[in-house]
C-alpha positions in Angstrom: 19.1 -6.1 -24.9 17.9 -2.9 -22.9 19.6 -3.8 -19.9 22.2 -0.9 -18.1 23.7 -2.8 -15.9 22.3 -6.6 -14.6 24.2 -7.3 -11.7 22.5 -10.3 -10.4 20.2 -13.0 -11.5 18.1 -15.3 -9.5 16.3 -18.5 -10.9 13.1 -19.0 -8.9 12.2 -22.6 -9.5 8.3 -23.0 -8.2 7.5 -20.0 -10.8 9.7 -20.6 -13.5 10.8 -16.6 -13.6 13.9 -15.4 -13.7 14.7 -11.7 -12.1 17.0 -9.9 -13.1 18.4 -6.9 -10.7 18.9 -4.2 -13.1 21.1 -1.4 -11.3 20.3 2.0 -13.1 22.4 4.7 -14.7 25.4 7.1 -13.7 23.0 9.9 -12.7 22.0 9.7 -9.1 19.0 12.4 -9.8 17.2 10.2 -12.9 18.4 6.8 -11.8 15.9 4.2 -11.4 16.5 0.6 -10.0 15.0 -2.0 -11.7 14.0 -5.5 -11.1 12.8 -7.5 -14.4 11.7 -10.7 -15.2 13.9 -12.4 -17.8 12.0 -13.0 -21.2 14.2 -14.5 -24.4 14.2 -11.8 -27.0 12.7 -9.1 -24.6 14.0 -5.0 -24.7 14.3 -3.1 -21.2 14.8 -0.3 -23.1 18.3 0.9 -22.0 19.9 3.6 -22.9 16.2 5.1 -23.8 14.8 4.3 -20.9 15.0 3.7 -17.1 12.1 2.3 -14.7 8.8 1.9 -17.5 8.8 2.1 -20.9 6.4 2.1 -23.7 5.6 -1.1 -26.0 7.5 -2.6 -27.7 9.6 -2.2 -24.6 9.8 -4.6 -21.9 9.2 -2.4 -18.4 9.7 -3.5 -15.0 8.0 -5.6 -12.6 9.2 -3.3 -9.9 11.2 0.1 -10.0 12.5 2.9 -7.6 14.4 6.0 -8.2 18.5 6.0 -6.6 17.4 9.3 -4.5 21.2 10.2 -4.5 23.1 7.4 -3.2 23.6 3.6 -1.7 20.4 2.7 -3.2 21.5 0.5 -6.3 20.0 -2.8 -6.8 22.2 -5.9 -6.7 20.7 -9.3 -6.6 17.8 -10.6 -4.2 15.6 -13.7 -4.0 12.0 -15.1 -3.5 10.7 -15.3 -0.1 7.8 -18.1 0.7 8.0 -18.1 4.5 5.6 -17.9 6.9 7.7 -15.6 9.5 6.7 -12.9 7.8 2.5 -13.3 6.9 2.3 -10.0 5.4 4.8 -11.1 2.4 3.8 -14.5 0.7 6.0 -14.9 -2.5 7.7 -11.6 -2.2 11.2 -10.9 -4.3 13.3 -9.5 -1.6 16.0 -7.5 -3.4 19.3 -6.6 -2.1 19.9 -2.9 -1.9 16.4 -1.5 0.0 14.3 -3.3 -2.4 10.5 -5.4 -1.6 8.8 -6.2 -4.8 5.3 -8.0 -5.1 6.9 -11.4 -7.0 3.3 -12.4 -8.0 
């Protein structure tokens, strides 16, 4: 429930979380991209709300505005390298997207 448009899913295993990319609505100027983690039962909100909501919604771990165009959200993964120090356990979304996985 609550969700516009989930267009991918990924499964991170160590954690147990499951994020959801969340690509927001048909109106590039209120848009917001969302990444949530999946919770049985849980509302996003949608069609009432994009990016954060208020209780008894479920908001966001992470969310950006679209800013016009090719910005949508559409899948991404965990990253636990070390190539990149300044990034432990970071989701990496597809579509311009870093998110603090933590």
């Amino acid at each position: 429930r609550g969700l516009r448009n989930p267009y991918r899913a990924y499964y991170d295993a160590p954690t147990g979380r499951y994020y959801i990319a969340d690509v927001g609505g048909n109106d590039p100027d209120t848009a917001e991209e969302e990444i949530d983690i999946g919770v049985p039962g849980a509302n996003y909100g949608w069609p009432d709300h994009e990016g954060s909501c208020p209780s008894p919604c479920t908001s966001p771990v992470f969310a950006y505005p679209h800013n016009g165009r090719d910005a949508s959200i559409t899948g991404g993964f965990v990253y636990r390298g070390d190539d990149i120090p300044d990034w432990p356990d970071f989701f990496c979304g597809l579509g311009n997207t870093v998110a603090d996985a933590a």
